[in-house]
Structure formats: structure tokens, C-alpha cells
C-alpha positions in Angstrom: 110.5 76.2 71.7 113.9 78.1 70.4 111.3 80.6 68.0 109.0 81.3 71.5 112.3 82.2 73.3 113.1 84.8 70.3 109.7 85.9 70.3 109.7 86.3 74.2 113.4 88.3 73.8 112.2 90.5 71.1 109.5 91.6 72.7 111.3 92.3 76.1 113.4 93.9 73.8 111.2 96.6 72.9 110.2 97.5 76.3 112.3 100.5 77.8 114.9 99.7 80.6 114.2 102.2 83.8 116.8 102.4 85.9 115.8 102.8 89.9 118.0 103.7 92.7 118.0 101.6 95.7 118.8 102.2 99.3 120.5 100.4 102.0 118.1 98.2 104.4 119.5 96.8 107.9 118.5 92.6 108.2 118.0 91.7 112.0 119.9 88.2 112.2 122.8 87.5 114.3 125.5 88.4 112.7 123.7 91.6 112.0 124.1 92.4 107.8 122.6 94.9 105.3 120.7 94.3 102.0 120.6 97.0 99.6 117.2 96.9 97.3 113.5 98.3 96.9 110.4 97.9 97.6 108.4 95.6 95.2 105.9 98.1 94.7 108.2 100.1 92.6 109.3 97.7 90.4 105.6 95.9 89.7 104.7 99.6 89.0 107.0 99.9 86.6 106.8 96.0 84.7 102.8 97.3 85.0 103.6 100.5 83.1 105.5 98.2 80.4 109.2 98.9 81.4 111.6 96.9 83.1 113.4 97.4 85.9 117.1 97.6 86.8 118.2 98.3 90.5 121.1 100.8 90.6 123.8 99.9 93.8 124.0 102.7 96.1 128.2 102.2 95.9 128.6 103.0 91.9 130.9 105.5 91.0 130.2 108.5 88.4 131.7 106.8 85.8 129.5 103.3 86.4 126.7 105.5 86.9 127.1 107.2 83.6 127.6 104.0 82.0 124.3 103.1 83.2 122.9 106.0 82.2 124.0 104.9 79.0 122.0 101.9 78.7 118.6 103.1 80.4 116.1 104.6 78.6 114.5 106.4 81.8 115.3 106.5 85.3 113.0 106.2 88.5 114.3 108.0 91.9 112.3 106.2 94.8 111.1 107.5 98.4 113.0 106.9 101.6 115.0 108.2 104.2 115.4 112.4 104.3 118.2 113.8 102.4 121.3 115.1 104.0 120.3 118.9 105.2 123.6 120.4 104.2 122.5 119.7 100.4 120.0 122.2 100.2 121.5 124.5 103.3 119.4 123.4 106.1 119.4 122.3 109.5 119.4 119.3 111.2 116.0 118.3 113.4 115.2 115.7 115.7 112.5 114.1 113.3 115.4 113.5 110.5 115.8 109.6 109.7 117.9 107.4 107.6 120.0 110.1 105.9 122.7 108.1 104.1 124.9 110.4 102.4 126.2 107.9 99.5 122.4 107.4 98.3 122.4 111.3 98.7 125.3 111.4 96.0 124.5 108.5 93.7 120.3 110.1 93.6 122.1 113.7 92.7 124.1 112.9 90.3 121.2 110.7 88.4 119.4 113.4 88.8 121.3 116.0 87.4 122.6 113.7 84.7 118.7 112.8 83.6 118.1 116.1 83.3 121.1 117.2 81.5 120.7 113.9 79.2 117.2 114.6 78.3 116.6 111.5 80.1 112.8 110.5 81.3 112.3 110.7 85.1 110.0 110.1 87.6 110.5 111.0 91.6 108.5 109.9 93.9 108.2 111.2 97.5 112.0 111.1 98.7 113.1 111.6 95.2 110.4 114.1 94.5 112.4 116.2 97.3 115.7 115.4 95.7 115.1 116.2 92.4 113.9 119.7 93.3 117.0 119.8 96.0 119.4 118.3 92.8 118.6 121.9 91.0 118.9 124.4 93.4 115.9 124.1 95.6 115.1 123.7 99.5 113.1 121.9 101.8 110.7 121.9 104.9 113.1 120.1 107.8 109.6 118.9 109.3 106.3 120.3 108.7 104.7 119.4 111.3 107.1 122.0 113.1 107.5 124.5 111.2 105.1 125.0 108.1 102.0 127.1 110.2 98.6 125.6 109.9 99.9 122.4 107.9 97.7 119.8 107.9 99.1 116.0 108.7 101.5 114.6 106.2 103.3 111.8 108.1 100.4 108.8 107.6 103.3 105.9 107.6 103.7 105.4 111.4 99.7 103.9 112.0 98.0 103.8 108.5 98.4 101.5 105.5 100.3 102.9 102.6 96.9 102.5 100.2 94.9 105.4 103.1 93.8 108.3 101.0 95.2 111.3 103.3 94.1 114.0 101.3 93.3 115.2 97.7 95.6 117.0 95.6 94.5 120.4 93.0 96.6 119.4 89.5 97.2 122.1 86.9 95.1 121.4 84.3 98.0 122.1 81.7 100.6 120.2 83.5 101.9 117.0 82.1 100.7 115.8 85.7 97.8 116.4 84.5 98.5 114.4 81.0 99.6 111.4 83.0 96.6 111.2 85.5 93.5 112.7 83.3 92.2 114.6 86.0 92.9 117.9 87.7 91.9 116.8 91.1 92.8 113.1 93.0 93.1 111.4 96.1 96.7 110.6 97.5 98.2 108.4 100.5 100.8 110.8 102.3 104.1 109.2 104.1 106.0 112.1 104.9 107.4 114.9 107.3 109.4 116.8 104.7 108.7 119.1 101.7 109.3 121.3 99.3 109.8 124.7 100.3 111.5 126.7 97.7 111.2 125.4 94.4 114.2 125.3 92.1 114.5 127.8 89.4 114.5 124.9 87.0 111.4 123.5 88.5 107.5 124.6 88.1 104.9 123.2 90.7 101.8 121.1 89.3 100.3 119.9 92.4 99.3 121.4 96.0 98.0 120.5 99.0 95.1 121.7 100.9 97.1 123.5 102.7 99.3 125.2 99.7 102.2 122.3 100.3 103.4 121.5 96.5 103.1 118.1 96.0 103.8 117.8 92.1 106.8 119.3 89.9 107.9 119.6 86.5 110.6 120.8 84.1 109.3 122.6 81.8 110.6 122.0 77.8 112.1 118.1 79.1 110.6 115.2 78.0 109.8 113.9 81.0 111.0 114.9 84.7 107.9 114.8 86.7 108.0 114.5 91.0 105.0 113.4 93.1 105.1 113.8 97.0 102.6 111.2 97.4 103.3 106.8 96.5 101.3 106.1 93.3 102.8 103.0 93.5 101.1 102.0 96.1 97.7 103.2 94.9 97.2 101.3 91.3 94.7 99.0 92.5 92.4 102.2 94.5 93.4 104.7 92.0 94.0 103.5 89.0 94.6 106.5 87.4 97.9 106.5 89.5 99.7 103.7 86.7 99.5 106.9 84.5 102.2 107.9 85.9 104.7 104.9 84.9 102.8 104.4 81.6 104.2 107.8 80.7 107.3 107.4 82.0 108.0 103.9 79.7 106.2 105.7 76.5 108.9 108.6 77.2 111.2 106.3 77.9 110.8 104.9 74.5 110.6 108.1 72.8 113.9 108.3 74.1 115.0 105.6 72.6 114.0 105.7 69.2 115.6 109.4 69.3 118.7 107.9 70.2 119.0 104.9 68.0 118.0 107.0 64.9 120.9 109.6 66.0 123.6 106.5 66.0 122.4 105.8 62.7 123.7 108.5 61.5 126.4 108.2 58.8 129.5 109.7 60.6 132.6 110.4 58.8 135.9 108.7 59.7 138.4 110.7 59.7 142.0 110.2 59.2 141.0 107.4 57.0 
């Protein structure tokens, strides 16, 4: 029994840790209280993709949140509620839900820190947004308002997350593209925001029909990849979509084996 536990741990132990934001989620019991967590899609997307997940509290400070960052191997930025319009210079509009300014700052600063770190990322949908808000870049309030001719985007209020709203063009030279092995796929679509102008940092892998972009890049990092659409909810019709977290734990552990051959380095001490 003790040598299948050691087996068991060592082979946990070679699967990359992902760290994944959560967000705050209202329970309706009397007295009213509120959960923070995720959805179980995400994190059986991940375990699928062979990483493990740890949830990330909305409340950590920089210097947790670095410490975290520390440990992780890759990090996962989830969808959600819209992101606070005076990040990115915006304006408020009726259709804007759920902005919580603390997940706002904790998302950011991962973010900015994964990038920075060379650390492997994936945003989906909200964080998708975020990460292209994180370096410099802006967003469509509501499209359904304001982008001209936009086809529907917002499929959450009467469909099931697995509908397939749309398809999606891929650049064919894209790590997109790497992760999915096709150029051209079917995607659910649960949202009334977008990007609008891309951040310098960013390059767009994925449009719309109608020209929205629904997939992003940084170009030269190991791994910092944004989808509009939930491929988490889509592994079982698309199965292509588990690409997507398959290379985010090889990455992940790219990263690792980087790191743990740089802290075997022979350091001198000095004052020795």
C-alpha cells in the first residue's frame, strides 16, 4: 500500500500545477452568504489536459499572488462578469454585469505577472478580454449596440453552453492553430463584450464572421493564448477543443523543467 501511495505522489508530482482565478458567487439561503469558486468545467478541463488545478482567492494580495506565482507552472484566467470599464477607458452601459473590481485587480496583475514571468496562460472568454485589456488594449461595451452589422454573440441567456453559435477562421501559423489542428472550427458564444483594439503586445488568431477577433496571442512567449469562445465546455462535441489545455500543461511543464534546471545552477556564495 505505502509504495502505491509513492507511486500515486510521484506521478501527481510530474503533472504541472495551473493556477485559476475564481470569482465571487452569491448563495440564496437565509442568511444570504457568498462562495467564491469556479465552474467545474474548468477544472475537469484542465485535470483532462493533465494539469492540476489550484483555485486562486479573489482577496490575495500582490505579494500572495506572487508567491503563487511562484509555485504554479501555468495559470488559467476564466470567463465571467465584464471588467470594470475605467480599466481600458470606457464607458459604462446598461448591459454591464457583475463587474467586481477586486477580481479586476487580482486577474491584472496575474496577467501581467504571466507575461512578464514567461509564465504559460490561457484566457478564456472574460479573461480573453482581460488579458488583451492587462496590456494596453480596449473593448466593445456591448456589441449588440454598438459594433454595426454584428452578428449574435450573447447565446447564454436561452441556449446550452455546448450550442455551436458560429465558426471561427484560425491563422494557419498561429499557435491557435498548433493547439486545435485546424484553421477553421465551430464555437459556443456567451458574450456581449469584445475586443476592440488589440494591445500592442497582442496579435489576433481568430475572427468571427463578422471580423469580431475571437483568438489572441503573444508573439515570442511560450504560451499566452485567449479564446472568446468556452472550450471547456465543448470537449465532448469538439474534441479538438482539449487542445487547448493539453498545450497549456505541456507548456506548463516546459516551464518547469526550465526552471528547475536554472536552480540547479551552481551559485557562488559570497562573503563566505
Amino acid at each position: 500500500m505505502r509504495f502505491r501511495i509513492m507511486a500515486s505522489l510521484q506521478t501527481l508530482g510530474k503533472r504541472p500545477l495551473i493556477a485559476c482565478t475564481t470569482y465571487h458567487k452569491p448563495v440564496n439561503q437565509t442568511p444570504p452568504i457568498e462562495m467564491m469558486g469556479l465552474m467545474p468545467a474548468y477544472i475537469e478541463a484542465i485535470r483532462e489536459g493533465g494539469g492540476i488545478p489550484l483555485l486562486v482567492p479573489l482577496g490575495a494580495t500582490e505579494d500572495e499572488l506572487l508567491a503563487i506565482l511562484d509555485r504554479v507552472d501555468g495559470v488559467l484566467l476564466p470567463g465571467g462578469g465584464d471588467i470594470n470599464p475605467e480599466m481600458y477607458h470606457g464607458q459604462r452601459h446598461e448591459t454591464m454585469r457583475d463587474i467586481n473590481p477586486d477580481r479586476d485587480r487580482v486577474e491584472i496583475f496575474m496577467a501581467r505577472q504571466a507575461i512578464q514571468q514567461e509564465k504559460p496562460l490561457l484566457a478564456i472568454c472574460r479573461g480573453h478580454q482581460l488579458l488583451n485589456v492587462a496590456l494596453g488594449g480596449s473593448l466593445w461595451e456591448d456589441i449588440a449596440d454598438l459594433v454595426p452589422n454584428a452578428m449574435c454573440h450573447d447565446y447564454y441567456v436561452t441556449f446550452p453552453r455546448t450550442h455551436l453559435a458560429h465558426s471561427v477562421e484560425v491563422t494557419s501559423d498561429s499557435r491557435l492553430a498548433h493547439c486545435l489542428g485546424q484553421t477553421e472550427i465551430e464555437v459556443n458564444s456567451l458574450h456581449h463584450q469584445g475586443v476592440r483594439n488589440l494591445a500592442p503586445e497582442l496579435v489576433g488568431t481568430a475572427v468571427a464572421p463578422d471580423g469580431l477577433i475571437e483568438g489572441i496571442e503573444v508573439p515570442g512567449h511560450p504560451f499566452a493564448v485567449g479564446v472568446q469562445w468556452h472550450p471547456e465546455n465543448l470537449i465532448v462535441e469538439v474534441p479538438a477543443m482539449l487542445g487547448l489545455f493539453k498545450s497549456l500543461t505541456e507548456a506548463a511543464n516546459g516551464q518547469r523543467h526550465r526552471m528547475n534546471s536554472t536552480s540547479k545552477l551552481w551559485k557562488p556564495v559570497y562573503g563566505s
